[in-house]
Residue frames as qw, qx, qy, qz and C-alpha x, y, z in Angstrom:
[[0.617, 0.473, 0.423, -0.465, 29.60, 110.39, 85.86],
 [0.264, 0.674, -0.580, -0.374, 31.51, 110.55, 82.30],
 [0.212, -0.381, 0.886, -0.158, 33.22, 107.68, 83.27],
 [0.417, 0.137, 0.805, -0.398, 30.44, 105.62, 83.88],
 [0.489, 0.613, 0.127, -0.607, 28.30, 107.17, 81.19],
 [0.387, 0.758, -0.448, -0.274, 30.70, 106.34, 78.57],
 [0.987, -0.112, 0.050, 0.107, 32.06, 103.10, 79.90],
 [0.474, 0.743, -0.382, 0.280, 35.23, 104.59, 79.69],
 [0.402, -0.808, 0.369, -0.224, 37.80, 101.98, 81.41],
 [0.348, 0.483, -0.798, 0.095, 40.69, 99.92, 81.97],
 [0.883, -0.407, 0.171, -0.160, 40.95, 96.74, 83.70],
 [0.381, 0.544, -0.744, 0.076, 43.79, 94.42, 84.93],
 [0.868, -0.366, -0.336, -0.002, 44.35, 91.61, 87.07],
 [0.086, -0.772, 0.579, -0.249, 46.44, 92.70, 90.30],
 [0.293, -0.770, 0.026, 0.567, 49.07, 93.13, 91.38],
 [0.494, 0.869, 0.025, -0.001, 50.07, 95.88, 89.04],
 [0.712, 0.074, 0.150, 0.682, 53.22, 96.82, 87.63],
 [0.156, -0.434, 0.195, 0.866, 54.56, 100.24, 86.54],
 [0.115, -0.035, -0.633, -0.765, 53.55, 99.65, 82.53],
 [0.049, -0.448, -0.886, -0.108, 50.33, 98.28, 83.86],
 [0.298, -0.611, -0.321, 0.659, 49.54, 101.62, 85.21],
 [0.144, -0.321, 0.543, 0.763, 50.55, 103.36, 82.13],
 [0.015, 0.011, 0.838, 0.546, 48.69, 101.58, 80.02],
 [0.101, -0.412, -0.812, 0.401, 46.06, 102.06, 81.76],
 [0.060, -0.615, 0.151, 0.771, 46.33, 105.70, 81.48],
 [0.097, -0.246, 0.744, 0.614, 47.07, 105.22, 77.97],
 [0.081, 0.205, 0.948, 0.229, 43.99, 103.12, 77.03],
 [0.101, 0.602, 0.691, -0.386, 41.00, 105.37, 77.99],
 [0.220, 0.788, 0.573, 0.036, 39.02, 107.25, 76.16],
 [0.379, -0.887, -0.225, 0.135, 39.92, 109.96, 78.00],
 [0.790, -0.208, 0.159, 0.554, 43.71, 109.74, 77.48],
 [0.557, 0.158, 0.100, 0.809, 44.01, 112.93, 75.50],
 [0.135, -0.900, -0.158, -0.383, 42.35, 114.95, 77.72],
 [0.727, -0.621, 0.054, 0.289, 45.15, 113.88, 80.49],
 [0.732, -0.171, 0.252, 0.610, 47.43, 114.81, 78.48],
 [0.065, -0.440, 0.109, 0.889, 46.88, 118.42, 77.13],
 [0.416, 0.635, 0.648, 0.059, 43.48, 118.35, 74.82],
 [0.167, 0.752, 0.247, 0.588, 43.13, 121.71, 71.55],
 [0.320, 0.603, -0.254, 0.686, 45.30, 123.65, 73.75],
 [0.778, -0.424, -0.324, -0.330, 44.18, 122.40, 77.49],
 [0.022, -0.699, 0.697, -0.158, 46.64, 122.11, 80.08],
 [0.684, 0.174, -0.707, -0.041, 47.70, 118.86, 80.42],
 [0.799, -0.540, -0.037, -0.262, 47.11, 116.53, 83.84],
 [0.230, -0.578, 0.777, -0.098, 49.67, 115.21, 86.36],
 [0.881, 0.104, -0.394, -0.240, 49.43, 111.86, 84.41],
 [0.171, 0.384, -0.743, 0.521, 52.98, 111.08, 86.86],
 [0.294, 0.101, 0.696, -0.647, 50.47, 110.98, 90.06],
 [0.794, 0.029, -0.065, -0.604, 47.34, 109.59, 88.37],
 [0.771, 0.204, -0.603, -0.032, 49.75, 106.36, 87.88],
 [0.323, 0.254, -0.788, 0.458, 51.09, 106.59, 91.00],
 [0.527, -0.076, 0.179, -0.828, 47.45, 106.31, 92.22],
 [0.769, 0.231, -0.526, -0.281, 47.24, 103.39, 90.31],
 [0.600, 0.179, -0.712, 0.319, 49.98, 101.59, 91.89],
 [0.160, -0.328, 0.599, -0.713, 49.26, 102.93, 95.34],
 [0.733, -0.103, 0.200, -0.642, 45.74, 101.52, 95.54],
 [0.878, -0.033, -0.379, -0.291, 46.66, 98.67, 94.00],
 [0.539, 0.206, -0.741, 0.343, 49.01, 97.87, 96.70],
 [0.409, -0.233, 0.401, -0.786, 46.45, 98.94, 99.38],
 [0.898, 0.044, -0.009, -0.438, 44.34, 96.28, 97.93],
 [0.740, 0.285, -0.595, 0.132, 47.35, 93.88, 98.64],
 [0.115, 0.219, -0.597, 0.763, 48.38, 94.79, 102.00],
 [0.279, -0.078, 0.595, -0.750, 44.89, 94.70, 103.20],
 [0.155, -0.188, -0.903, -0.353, 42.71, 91.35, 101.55],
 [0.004, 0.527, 0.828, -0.192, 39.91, 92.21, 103.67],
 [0.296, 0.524, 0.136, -0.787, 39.00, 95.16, 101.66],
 [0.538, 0.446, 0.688, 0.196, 36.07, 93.40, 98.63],
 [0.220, 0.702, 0.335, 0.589, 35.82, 97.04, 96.58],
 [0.362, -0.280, 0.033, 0.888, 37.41, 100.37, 96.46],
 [0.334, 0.756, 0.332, 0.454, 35.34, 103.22, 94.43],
 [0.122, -0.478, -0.011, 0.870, 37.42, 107.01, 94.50],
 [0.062, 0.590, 0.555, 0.583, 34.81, 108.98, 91.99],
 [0.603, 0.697, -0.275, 0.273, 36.10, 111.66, 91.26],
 [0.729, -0.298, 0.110, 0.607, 39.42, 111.23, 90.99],
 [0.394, 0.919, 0.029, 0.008, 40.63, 114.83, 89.79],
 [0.784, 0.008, 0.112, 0.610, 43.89, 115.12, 88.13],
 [0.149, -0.907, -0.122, 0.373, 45.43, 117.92, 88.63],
 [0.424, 0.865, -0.268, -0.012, 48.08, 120.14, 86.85],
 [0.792, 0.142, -0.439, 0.399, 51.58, 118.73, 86.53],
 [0.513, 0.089, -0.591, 0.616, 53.37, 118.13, 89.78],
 [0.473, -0.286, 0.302, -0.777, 50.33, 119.19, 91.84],
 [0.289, 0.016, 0.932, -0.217, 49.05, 115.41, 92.31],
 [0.416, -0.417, -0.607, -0.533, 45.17, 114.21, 92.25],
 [0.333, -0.129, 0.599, -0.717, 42.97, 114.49, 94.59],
 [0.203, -0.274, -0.887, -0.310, 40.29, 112.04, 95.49],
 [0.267, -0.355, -0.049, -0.894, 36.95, 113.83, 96.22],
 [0.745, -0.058, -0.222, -0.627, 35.18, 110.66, 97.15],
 [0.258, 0.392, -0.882, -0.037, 35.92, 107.79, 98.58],
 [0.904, -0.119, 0.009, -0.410, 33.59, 104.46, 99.31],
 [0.150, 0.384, -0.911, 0.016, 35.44, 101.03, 100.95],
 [0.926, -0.267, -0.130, -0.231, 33.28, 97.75, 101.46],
 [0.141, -0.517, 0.810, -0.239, 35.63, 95.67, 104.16],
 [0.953, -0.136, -0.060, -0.264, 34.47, 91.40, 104.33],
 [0.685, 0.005, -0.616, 0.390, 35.99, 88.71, 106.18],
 [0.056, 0.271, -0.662, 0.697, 36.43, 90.67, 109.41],
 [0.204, -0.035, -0.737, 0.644, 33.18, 89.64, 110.94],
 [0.308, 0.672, 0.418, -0.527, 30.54, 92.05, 110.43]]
């Protein structure tokens, strides 16, 4: 809801890269709450990218998915991961 509220996001054009991922990360709003905010613990920023990159090769490997929303994504402490809480897929081209 934040998120949304705020407009607080990246965009790219896949397929991603590593830095693209990163930067991603990097760019939001948000970015120094992922990273340990007035004395906060800091988020597994490690696995929020490799979220990145995972989906964005899901969304290569399988063209006949049109839109992806995970909300929330929580980021957990380092080297515990993220978890998505939520997940919505529209699928077109197959048919129905």
């Amino acid at each position: 809801v934040n998120v949304e509220l705020l407009r607080d996001v990246s965009v790219r054009v896949h397929p991603l890269r590593d830095i693209d991922a990163a930067e991603m990360l990097d760019e939001i709003r948000g970015a120094p709450l992922l990273r340990g905010y007035r004395g906060q613990p800091a988020g597994d920023v490690a696995a929020a990218q490799e979220l990145i990159l995972r989906v964005s090769t899901l969304l290569g490997d399988l063209p006949w998915i049109a839109e992806l929303d995970l909300n929330p994504v929580k980021v957990m402490p380092p080297g515990q991961g993220v978890v998505a809480v939520d997940a919505r897929i529209r699928v077109a081209g197959l048919g129905f």
